[in-house]
N, C-alpha and C positions, 0 to 999 in steps of 0.2 A: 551550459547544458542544464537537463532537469533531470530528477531521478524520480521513480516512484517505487515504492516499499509496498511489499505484502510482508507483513509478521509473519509469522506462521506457529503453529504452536500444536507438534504432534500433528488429528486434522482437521485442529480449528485454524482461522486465518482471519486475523482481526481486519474489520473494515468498517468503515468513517464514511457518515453523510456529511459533507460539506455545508456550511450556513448559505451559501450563496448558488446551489445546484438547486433549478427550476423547481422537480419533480424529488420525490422521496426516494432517490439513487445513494448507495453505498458502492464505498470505493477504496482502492489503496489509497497510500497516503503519497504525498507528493511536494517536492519542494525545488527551489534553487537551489542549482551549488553556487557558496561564495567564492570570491577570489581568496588562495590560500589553503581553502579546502579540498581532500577526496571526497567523490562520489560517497564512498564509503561512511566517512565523517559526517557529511548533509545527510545519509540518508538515514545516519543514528539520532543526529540531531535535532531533525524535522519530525523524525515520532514521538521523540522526547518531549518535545516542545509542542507536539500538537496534542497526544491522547494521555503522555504522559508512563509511558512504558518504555522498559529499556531494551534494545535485539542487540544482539550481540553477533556471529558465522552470518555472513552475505554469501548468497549465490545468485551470479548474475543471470538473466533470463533473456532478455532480448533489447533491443534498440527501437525505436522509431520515429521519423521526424515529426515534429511537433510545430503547428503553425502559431503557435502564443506564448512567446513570441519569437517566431522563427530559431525553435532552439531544437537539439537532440534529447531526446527523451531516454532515459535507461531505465531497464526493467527488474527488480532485484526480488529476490525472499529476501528474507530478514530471521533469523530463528529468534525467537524470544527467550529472553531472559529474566526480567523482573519487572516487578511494576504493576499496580491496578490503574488501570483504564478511568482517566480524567481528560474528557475532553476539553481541549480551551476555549470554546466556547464565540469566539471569535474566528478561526475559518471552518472549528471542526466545530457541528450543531449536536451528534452525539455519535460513539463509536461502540460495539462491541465485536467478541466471538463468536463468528459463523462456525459450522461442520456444512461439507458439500451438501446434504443433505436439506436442511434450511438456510439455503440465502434467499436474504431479497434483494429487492430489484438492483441490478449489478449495470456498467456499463458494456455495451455491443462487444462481439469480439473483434471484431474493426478497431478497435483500441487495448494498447500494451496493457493497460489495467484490466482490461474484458480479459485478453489472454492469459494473464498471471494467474485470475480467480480461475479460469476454467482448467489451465495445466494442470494449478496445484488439488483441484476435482478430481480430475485425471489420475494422476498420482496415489491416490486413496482410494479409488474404486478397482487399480489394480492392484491394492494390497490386499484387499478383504474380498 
């Protein structure tokens, strides 16, 4: 299985261009689970490891099959807890704090990533 992470922080919700995405898209963050790990685990681990921040309370959001490679996709928040934003430089090209307000280019909502960023949009327009 794969998992992908939205941080979230209050209602910012850090997101990562990829070094290897065509176009100038921002995105959750995303990884493999290892053998021996939870979903859980991978998905503290792969932000750690990728922008260098720590989340802490998961709430899981949704599922979807994923054709690369033929795996299941899961969809999580992430609440943040510590850490400033170091990308590695290596699959992550640079990451910060969105507010719904200013995102850029984000992926389709045909994709569990498009849907996270927009829920968690969602979410804050009917707070305020």
């Amino acid at each position: 299985s794969s998992e992908c992470a939205l941080p979230i922080c209050g209602r910012e919700m850090l997101l990562a261009r990829n070094a290897n995405f065509p176009r100038p898209m921002f995105s959750t963050l995303a990884g493999f689970v290892e053998a021996g790990e939870s979903v859980e685990e991978t998905l503290r681990r792969e932000v750690r490891e990728e922008v260098g921040v720590s989340v802490g309370a998961t709430e899981y959001f949704s599922s979807q099959p994923w054709p690369f490679p033929n795996q299941l996709m899961l969809g999580f928040f992430a609440d943040y807890t510590e850490g400033t934003i170091q990308p590695d430089q290596t699959e992550i090209a640079e990451a910060d704090w969105f507010t719904p307000e200013q995102l850029p280019p984000i992926p389709p909502p045909t994709s569990i990533a498009g849907q996270l960023i927009q829920e968690h949009c969602r979410r804050h327009e009917a707070r305020y």
